[in-house]
N, C-alpha and C positions, 0 to 999 in steps of 0.2 A: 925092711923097716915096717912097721907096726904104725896104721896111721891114727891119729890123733881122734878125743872125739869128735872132734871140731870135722873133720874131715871124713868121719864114719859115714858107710850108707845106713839108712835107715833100717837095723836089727828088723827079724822078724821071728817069732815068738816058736819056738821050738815042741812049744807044746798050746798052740791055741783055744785049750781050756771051752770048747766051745759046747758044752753040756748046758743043761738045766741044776743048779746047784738048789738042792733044801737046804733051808737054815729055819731052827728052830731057835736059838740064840747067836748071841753078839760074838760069844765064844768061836761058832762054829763058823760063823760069815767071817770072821777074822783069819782063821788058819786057809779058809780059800781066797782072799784078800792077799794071803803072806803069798802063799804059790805063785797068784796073777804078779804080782809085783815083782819076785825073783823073776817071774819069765817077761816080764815088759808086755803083757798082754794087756790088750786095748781096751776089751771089749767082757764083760759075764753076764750074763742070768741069774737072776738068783729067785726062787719059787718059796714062800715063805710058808709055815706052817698054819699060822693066824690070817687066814683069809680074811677078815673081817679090816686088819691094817689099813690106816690110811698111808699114802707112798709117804705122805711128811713122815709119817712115824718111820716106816721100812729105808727112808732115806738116812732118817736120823739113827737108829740102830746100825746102817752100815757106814755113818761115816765115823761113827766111835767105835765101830769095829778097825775101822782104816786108822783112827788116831791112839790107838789101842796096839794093831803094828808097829807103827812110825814111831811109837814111844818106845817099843821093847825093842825096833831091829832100825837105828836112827838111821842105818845107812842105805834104808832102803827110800830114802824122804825125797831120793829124785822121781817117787810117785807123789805129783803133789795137788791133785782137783780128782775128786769124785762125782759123777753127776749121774742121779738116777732118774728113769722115766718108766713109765708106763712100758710095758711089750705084752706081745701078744702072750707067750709063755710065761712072762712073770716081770719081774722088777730089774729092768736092764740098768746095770752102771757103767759108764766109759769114764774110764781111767786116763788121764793125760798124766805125761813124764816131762820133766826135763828134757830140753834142747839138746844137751852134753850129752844125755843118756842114750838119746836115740840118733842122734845127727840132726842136721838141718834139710827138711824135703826141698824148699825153696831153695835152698845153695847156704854160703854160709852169709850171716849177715854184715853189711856194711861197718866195720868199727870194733868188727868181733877181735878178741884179742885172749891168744891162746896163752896159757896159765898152767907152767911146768914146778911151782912152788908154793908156800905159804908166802913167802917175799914176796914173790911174784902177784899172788893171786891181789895181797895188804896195798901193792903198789899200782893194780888193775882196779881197783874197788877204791881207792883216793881218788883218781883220776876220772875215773869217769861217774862214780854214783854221787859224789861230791855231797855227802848227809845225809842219803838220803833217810826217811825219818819211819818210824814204828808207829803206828795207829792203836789206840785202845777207845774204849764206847765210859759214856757216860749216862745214864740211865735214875728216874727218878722212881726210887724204893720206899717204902714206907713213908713217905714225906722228907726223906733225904737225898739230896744228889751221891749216886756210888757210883766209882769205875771199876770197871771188867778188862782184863785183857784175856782173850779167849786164845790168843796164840801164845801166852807162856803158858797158860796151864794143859792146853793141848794134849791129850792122850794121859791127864788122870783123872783116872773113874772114880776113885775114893773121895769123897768131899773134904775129909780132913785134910789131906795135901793141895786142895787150892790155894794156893797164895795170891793169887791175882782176882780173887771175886766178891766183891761188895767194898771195895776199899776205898776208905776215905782219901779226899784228895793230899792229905799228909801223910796217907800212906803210900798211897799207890806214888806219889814225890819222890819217897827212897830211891826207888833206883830207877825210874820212868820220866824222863826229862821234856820238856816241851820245848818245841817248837819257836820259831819269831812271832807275838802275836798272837798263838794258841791261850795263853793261861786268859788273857783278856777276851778272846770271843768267846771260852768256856765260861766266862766269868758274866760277863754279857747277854749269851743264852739261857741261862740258869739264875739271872737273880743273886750270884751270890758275890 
């Protein structure tokens, strides 16, 4: 019998990818992005071409490299936090995965509750997420309040296909519901 993820040990990465990667663009930090990701690898280097980069900026090129992935290969989205720092050789990012992807190190959790269907999964996610709710930013633009949702528009680079950016609150309304109480503390914080 073939154990579940729930019950996997914790995969270890068949190819530890553990070099110094050059990246001159977003392009190329992305196809070694896609590699780390097929292989559940932890851990990269990445040495940038532009030495002069601040990490904000080399943080930010790879993580729209990562959402650049995640957009073109969705089923790879159990890679889902990138976090970059400083290293001695270059700009280290550690990559967390989903719990399901790799097992649980701790054991499994308390209330876990394995998920053999979409029935299954509709009727695990009633029960226990009970609403839970989607977050978008509010931010004041040119002397206007506009919302942003930066996780629907996630991994596009074209600015004509944003649909979630600078939208008035009648727009971003359409399909973006609030909360008990949210439209009035939005409404509260903002003056409007």
């Amino acid at each position: 019998m073939t154990p579940s993820p729930v019950q996997c040990e914790t995969p270890v990465p068949s190819d530890p990818m553990d070099e110094v990667y050059p990246v001159r663009s977003q392009e190329k930090a992305a196809k070694i992005l896609e590699r780390a990701y097929e292989g559940l690898v932890g851990e990269l280097t990445f040495r940038f071409a532009q030495e002069d980069m601040s990490l904000q900026d080399r943080s930010i090129l790879l993580q729209n490299a990562s959402n650049q992935v995640l957009s073109d290969r969705p089923e790879l989205k159990y890679a889902y936090a990138l976090e970059c720092t400083d290293g001695a050789e270059g700009t280290v990012c550690r990559i967390s995965y989903m719990p399901y992807r790799l097992g649980y190190p701790d054991g499994v959790p308390e209330g876990a509750v394995e998920v053999g269907s979409l029935a299954e999964l509709v009727e695990a996610a009633n029960a226990a997420l009970g609403g839970e709710e989607h977050m978008w930013n509010c931010a004041l633009l040119d002397g206007a309040y506009r919302y942003f949702d930066t996780t629907w528009d996630a991994g596009r680079q074209d600015e004509s296909q944003w649909r979630y950016f600078a939208r008035t609150e009648e727009e971003i309304s359409q399909d973006h519901f609030w909360g008990i109480g949210q439209q009035e503390l939005i409404h509260g914080l903002t003056g409007q």
